[in-house]
PyMOL Python script that loads the backbone (N, CA, C, O; Angstrom):
from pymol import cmd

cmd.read_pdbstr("""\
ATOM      1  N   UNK A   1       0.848  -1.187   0.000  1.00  0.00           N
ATOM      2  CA  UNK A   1       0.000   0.000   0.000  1.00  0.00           C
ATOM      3  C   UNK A   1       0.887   1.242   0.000  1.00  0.00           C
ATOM      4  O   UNK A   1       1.678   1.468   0.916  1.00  0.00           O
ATOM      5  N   UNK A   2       0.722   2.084  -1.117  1.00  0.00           N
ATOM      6  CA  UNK A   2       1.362   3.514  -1.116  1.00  0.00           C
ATOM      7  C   UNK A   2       1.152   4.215   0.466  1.00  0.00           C
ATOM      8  O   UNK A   2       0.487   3.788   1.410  1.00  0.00           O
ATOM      9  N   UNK A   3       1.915   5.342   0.364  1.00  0.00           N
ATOM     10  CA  UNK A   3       1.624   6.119   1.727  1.00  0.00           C
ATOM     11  C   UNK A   3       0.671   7.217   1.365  1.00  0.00           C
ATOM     12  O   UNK A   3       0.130   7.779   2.317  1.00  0.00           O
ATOM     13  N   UNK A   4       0.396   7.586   0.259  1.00  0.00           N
ATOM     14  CA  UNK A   4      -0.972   8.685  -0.107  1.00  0.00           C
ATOM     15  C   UNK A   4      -1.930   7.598   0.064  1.00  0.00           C
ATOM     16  O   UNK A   4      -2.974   8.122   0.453  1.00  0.00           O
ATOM     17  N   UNK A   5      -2.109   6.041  -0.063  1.00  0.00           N
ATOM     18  CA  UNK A   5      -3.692   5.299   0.278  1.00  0.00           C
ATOM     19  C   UNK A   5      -3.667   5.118   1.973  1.00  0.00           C
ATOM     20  O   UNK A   5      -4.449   4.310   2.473  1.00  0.00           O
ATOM     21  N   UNK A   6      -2.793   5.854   2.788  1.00  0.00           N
ATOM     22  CA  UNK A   6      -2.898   5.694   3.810  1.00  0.00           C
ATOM     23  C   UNK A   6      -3.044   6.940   4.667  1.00  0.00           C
ATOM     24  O   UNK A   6      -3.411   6.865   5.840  1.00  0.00           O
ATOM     25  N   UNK A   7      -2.718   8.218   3.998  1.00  0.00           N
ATOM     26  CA  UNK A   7      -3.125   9.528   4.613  1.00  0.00           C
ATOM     27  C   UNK A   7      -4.395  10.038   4.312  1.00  0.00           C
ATOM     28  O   UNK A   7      -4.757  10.774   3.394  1.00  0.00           O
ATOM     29  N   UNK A   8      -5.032   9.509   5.265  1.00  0.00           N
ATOM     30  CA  UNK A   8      -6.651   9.856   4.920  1.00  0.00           C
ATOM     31  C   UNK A   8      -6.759  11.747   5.751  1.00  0.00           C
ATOM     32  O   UNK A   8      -7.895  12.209   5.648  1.00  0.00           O
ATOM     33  N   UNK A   9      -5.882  12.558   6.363  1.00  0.00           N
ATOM     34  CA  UNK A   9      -6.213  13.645   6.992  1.00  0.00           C
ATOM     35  C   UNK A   9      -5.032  14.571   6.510  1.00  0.00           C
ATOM     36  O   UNK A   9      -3.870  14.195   6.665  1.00  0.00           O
ATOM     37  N   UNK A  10      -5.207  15.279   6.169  1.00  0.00           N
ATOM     38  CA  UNK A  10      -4.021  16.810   5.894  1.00  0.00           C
ATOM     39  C   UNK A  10      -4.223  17.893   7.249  1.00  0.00           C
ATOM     40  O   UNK A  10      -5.341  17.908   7.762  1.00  0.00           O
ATOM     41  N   UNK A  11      -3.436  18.551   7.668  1.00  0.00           N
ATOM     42  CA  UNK A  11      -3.564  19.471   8.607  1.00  0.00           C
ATOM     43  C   UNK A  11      -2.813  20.968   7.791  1.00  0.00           C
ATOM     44  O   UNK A  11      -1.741  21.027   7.188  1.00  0.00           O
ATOM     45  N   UNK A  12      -3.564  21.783   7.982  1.00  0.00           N
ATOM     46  CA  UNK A  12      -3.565  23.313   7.660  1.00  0.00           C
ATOM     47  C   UNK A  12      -2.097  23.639   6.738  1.00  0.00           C
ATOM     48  O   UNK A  12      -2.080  24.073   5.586  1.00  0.00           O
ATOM     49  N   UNK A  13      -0.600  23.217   7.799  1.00  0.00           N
ATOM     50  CA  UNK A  13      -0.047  23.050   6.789  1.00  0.00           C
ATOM     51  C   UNK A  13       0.356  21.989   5.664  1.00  0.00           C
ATOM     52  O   UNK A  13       1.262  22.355   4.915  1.00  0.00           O
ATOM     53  N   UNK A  14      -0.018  21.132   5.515  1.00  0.00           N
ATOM     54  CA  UNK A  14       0.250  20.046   4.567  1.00  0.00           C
ATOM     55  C   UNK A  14      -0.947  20.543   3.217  1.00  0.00           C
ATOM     56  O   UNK A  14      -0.659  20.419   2.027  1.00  0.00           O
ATOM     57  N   UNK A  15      -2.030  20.997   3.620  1.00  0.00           N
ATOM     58  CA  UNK A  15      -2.819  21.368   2.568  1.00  0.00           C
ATOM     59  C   UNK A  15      -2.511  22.898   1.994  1.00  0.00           C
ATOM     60  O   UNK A  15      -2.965  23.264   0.909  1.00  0.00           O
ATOM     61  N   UNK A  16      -1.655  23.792   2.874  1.00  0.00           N
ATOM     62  CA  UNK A  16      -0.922  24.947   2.500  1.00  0.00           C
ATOM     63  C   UNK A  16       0.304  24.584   1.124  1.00  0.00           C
ATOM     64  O   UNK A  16       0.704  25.032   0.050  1.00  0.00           O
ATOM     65  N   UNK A  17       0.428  23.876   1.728  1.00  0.00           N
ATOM     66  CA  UNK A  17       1.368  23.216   0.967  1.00  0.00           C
ATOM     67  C   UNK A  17       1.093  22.607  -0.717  1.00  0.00           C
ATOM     68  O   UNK A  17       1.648  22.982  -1.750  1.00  0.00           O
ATOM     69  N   UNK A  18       0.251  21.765  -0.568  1.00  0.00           N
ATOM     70  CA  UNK A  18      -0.533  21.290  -1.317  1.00  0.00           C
ATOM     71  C   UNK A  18      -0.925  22.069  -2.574  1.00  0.00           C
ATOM     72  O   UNK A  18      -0.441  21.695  -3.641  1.00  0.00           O
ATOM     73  N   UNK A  19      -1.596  22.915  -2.555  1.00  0.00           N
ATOM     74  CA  UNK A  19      -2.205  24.091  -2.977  1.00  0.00           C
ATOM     75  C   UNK A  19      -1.468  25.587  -3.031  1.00  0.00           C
ATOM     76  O   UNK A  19      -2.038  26.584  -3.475  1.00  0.00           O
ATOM     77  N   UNK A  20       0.091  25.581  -2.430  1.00  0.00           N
ATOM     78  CA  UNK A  20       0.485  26.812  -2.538  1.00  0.00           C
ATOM     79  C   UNK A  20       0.040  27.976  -2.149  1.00  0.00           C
ATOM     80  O   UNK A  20       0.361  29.001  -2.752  1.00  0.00           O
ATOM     81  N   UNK A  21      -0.806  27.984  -1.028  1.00  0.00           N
ATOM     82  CA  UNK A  21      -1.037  29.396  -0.638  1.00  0.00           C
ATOM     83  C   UNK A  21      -0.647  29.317   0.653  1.00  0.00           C
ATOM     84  O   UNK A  21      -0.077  28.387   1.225  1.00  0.00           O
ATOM     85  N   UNK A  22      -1.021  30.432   1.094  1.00  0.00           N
ATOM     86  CA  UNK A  22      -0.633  30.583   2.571  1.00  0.00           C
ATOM     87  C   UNK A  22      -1.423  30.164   3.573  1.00  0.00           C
ATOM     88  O   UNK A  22      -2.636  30.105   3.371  1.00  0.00           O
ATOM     89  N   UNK A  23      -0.941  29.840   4.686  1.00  0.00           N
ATOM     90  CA  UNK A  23      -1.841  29.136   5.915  1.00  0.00           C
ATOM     91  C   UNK A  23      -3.080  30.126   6.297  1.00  0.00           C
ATOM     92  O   UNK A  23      -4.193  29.682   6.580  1.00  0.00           O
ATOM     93  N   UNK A  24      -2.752  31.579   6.275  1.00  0.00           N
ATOM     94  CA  UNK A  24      -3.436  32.559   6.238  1.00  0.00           C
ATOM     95  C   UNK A  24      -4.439  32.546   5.305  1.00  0.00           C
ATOM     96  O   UNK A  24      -5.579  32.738   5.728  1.00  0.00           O
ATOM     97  N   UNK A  25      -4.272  32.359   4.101  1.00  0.00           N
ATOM     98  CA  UNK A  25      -5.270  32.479   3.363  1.00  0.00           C
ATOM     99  C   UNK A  25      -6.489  30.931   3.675  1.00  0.00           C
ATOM    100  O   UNK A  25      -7.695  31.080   3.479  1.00  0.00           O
ATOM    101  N   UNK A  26      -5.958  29.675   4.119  1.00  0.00           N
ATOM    102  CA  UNK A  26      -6.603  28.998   5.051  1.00  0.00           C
ATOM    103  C   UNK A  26      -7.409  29.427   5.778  1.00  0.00           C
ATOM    104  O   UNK A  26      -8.514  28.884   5.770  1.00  0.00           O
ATOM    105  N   UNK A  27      -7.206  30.368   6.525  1.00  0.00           N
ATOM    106  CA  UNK A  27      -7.286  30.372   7.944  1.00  0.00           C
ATOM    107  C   UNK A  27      -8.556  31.494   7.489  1.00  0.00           C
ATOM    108  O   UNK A  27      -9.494  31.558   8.283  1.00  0.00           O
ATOM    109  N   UNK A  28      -8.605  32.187   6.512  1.00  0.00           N
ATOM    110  CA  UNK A  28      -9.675  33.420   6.355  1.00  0.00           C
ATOM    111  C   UNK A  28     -10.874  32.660   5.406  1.00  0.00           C
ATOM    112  O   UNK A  28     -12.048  33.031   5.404  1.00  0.00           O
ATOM    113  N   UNK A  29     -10.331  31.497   4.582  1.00  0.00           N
ATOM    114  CA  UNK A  29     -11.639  31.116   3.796  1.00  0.00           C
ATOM    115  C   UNK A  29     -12.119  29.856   4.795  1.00  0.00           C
ATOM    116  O   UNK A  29     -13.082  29.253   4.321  1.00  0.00           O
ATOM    117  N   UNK A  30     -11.700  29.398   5.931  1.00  0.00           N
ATOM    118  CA  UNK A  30     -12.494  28.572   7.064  1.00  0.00           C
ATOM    119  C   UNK A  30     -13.279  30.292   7.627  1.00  0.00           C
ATOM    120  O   UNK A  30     -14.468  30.039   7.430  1.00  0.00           O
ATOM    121  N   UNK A  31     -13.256  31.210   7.965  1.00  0.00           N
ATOM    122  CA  UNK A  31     -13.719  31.882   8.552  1.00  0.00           C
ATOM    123  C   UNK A  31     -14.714  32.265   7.897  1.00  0.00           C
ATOM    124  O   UNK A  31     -15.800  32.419   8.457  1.00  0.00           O
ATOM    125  N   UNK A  32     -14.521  32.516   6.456  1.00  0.00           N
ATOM    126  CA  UNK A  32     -15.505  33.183   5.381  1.00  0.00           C
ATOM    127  C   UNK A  32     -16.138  31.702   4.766  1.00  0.00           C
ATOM    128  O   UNK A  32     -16.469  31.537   3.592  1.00  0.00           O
ATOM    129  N   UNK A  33     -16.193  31.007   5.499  1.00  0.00           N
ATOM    130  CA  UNK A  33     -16.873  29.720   4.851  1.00  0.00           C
ATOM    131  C   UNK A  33     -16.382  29.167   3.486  1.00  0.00           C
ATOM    132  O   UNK A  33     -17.105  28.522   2.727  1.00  0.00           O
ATOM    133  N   UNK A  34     -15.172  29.461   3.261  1.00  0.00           N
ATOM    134  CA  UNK A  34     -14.716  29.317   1.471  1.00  0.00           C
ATOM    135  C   UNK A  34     -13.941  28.047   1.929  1.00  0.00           C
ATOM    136  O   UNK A  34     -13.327  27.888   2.984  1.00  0.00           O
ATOM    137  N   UNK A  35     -14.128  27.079   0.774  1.00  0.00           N
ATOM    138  CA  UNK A  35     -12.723  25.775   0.955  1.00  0.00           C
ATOM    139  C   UNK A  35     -13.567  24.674   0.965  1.00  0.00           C
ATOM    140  O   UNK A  35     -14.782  24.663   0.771  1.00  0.00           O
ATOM    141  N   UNK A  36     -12.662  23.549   1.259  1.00  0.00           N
ATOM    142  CA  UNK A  36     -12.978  22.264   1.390  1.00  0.00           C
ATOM    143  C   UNK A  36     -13.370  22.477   2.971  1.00  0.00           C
ATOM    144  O   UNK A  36     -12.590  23.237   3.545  1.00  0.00           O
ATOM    145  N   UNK A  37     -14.491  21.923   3.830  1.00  0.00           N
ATOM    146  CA  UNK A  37     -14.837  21.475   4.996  1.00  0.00           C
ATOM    147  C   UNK A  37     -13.858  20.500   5.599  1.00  0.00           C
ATOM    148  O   UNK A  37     -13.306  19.486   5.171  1.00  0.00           O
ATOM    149  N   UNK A  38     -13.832  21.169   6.764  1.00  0.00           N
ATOM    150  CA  UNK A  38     -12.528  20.836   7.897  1.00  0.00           C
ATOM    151  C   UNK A  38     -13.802  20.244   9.435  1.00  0.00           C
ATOM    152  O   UNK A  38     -14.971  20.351   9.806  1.00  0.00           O
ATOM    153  N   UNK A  39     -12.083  19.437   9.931  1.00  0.00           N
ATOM    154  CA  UNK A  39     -12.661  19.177  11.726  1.00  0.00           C
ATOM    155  C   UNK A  39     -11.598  19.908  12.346  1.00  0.00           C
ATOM    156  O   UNK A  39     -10.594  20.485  11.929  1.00  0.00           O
ATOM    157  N   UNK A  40     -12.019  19.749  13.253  1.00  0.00           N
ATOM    158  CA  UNK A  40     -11.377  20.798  14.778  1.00  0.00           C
ATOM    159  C   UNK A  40     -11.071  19.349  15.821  1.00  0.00           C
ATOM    160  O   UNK A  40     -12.027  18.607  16.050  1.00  0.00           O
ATOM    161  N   UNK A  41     -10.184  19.141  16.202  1.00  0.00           N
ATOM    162  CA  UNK A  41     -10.128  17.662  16.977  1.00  0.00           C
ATOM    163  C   UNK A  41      -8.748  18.376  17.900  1.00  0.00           C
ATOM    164  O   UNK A  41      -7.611  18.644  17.511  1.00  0.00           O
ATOM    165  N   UNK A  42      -9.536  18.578  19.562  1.00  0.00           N
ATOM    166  CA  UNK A  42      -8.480  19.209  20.663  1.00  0.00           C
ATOM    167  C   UNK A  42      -7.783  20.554  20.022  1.00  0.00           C
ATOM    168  O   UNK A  42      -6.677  20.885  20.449  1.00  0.00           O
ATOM    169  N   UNK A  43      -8.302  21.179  19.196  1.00  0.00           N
ATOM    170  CA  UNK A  43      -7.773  22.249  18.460  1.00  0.00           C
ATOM    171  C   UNK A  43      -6.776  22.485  17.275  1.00  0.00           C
ATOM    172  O   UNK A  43      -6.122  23.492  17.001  1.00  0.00           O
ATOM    173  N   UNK A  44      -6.859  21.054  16.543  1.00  0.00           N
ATOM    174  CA  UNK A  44      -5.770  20.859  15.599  1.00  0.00           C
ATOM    175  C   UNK A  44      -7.031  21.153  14.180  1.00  0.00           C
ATOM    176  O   UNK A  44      -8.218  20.867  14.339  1.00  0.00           O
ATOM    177  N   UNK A  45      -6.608  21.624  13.144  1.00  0.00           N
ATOM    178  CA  UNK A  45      -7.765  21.662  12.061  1.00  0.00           C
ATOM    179  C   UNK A  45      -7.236  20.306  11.737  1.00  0.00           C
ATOM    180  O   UNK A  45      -6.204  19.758  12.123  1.00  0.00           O
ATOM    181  N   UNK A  46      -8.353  19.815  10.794  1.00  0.00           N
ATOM    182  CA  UNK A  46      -7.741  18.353  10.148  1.00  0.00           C
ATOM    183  C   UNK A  46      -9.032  18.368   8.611  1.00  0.00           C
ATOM    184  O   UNK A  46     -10.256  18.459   8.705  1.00  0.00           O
ATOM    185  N   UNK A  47      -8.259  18.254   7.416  1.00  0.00           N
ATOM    186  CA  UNK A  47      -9.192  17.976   5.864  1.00  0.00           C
ATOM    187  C   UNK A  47      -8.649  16.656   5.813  1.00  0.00           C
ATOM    188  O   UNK A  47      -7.582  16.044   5.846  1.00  0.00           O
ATOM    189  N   UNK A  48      -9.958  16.495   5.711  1.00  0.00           N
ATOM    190  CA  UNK A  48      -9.894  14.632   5.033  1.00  0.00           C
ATOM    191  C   UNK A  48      -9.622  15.044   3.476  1.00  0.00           C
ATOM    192  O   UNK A  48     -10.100  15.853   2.681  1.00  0.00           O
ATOM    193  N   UNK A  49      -8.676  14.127   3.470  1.00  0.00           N
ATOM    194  CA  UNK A  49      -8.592  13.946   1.661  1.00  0.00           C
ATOM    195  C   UNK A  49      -9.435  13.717   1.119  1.00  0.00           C
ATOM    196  O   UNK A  49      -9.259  14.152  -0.019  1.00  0.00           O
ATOM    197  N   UNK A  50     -10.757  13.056   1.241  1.00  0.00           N
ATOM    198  CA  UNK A  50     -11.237  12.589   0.248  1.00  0.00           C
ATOM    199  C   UNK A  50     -12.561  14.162  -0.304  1.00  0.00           C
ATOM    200  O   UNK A  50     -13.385  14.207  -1.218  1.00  0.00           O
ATOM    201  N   UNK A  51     -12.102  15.395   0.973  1.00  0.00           N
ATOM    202  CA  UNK A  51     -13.105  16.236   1.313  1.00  0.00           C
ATOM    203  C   UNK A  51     -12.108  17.543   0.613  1.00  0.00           C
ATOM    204  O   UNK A  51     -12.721  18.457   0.061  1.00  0.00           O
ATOM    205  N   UNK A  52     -10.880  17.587   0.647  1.00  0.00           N
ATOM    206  CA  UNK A  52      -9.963  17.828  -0.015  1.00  0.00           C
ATOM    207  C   UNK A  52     -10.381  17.671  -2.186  1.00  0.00           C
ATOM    208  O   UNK A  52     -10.835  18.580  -2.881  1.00  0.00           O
ATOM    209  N   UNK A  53     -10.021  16.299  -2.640  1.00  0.00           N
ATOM    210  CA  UNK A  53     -10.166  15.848  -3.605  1.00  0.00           C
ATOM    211  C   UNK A  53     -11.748  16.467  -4.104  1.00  0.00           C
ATOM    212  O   UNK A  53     -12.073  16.969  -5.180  1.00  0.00           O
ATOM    213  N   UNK A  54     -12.482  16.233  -2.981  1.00  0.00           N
ATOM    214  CA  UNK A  54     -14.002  16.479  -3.473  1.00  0.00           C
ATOM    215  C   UNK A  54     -13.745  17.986  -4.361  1.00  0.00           C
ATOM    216  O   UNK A  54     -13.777  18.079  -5.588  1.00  0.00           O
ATOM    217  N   UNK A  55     -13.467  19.189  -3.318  1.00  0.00           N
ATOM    218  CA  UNK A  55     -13.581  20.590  -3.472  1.00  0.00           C
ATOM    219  C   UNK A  55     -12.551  20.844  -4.405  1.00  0.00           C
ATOM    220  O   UNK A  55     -12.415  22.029  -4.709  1.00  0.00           O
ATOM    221  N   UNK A  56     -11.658  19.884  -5.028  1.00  0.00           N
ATOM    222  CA  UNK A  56     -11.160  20.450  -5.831  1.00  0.00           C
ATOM    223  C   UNK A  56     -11.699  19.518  -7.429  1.00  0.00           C
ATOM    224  O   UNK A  56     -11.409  20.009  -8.520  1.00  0.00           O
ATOM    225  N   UNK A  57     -12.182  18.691  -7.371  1.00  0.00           N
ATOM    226  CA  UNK A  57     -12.976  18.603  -8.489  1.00  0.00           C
ATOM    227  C   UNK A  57     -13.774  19.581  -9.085  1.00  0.00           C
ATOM    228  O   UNK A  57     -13.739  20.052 -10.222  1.00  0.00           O
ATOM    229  N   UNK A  58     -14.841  19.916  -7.679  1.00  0.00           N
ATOM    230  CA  UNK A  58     -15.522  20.787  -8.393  1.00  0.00           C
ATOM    231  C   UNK A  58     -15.389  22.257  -8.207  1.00  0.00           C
ATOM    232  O   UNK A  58     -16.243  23.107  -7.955  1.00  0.00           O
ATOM    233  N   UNK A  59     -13.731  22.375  -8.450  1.00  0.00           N
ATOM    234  CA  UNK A  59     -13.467  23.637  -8.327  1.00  0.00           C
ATOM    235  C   UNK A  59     -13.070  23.446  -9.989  1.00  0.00           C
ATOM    236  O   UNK A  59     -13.128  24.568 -10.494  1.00  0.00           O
ATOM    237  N   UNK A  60     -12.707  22.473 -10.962  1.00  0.00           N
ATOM    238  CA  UNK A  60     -12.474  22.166 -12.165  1.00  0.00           C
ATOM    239  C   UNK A  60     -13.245  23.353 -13.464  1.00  0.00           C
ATOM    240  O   UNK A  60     -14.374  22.945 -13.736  1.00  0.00           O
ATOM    241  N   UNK A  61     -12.887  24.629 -14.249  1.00  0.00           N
ATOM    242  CA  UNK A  61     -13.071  25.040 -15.114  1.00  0.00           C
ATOM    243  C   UNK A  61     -12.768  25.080 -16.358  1.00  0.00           C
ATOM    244  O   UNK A  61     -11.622  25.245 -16.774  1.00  0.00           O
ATOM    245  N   UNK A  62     -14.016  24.896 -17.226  1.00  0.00           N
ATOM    246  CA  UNK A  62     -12.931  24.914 -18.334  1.00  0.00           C
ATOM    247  C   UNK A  62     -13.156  26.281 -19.410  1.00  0.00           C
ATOM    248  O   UNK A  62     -12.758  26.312 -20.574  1.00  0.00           O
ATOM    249  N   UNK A  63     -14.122  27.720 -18.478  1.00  0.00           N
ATOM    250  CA  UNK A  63     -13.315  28.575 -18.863  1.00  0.00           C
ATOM    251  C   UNK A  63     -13.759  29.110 -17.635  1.00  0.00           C
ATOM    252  O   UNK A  63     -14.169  28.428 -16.695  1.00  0.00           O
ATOM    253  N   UNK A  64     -13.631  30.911 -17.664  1.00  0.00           N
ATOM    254  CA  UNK A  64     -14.447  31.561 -16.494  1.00  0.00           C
ATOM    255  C   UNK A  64     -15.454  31.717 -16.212  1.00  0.00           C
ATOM    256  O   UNK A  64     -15.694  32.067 -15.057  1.00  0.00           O
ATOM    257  N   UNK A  65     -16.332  31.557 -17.003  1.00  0.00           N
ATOM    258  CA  UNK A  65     -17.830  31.346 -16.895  1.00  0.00           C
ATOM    259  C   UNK A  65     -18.261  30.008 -16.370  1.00  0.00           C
ATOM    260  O   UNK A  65     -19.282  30.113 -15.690  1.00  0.00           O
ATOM    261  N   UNK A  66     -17.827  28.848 -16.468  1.00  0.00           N
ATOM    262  CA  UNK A  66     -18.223  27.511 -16.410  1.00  0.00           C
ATOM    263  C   UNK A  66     -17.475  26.608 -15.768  1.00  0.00           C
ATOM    264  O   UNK A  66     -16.253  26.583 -15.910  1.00  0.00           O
ATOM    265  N   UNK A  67     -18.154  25.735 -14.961  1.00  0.00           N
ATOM    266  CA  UNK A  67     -17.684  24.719 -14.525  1.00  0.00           C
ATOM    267  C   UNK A  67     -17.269  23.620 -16.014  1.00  0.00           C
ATOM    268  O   UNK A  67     -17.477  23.911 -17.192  1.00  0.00           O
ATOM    269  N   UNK A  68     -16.789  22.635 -15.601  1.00  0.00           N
ATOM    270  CA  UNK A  68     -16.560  21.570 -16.453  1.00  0.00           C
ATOM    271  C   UNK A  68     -17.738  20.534 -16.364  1.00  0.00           C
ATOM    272  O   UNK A  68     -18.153  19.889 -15.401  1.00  0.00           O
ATOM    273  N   UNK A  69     -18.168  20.583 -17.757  1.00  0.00           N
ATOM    274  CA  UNK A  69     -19.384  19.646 -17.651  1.00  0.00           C
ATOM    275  C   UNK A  69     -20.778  20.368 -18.014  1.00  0.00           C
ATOM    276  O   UNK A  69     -21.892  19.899 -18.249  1.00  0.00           O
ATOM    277  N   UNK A  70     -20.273  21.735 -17.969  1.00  0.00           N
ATOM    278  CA  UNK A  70     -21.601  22.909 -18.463  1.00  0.00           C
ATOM    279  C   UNK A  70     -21.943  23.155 -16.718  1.00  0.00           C
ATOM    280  O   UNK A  70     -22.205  24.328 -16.448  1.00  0.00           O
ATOM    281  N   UNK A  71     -21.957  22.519 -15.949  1.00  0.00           N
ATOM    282  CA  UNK A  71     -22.364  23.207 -14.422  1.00  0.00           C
ATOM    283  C   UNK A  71     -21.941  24.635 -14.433  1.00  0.00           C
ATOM    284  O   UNK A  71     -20.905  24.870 -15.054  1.00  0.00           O
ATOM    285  N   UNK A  72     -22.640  25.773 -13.780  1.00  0.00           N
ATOM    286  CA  UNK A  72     -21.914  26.953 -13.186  1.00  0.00           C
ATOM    287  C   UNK A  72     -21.644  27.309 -11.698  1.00  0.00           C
ATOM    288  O   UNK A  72     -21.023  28.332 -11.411  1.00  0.00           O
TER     289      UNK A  72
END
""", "prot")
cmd.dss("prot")
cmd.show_as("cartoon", "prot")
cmd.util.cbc("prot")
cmd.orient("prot")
């Protein structure tokens, strides 16, 4: 078994990472409700990958007007 079929959770920075932005910019679209949906566990954030993978599917365009697939 690979070690990506075994990291089922990213924490704030590993998905900073991921995605290239800043932890900050994290930290304001959990506040402004923007992003993939997170847990709070003893105060650590934690994105499940598969909640991760989700939000970035359908973040998929294939121009500025449109999702991929004709969705908007």
């Amino acid at each position: 078994m690979q070690f990506a079929e075994k990291v089922k959770h990213l924490n704030q920075t590993q998905l900073a990472e991921r995605w290239d932005v800043a932890e900050a910019t994290l930290e304001r679209w959990r506040s402004d409700g923007i992003g993939p949906v997170f847990m709070k566990i003893q105060g650590r954030v934690l994105y499940r990958v598969e909640d991760i993978e989700a939000f970035e599917s359908d973040s998929l365009r294939q121009s500025t007007s449109s999702a991929v697939g004709g969705a908007a």
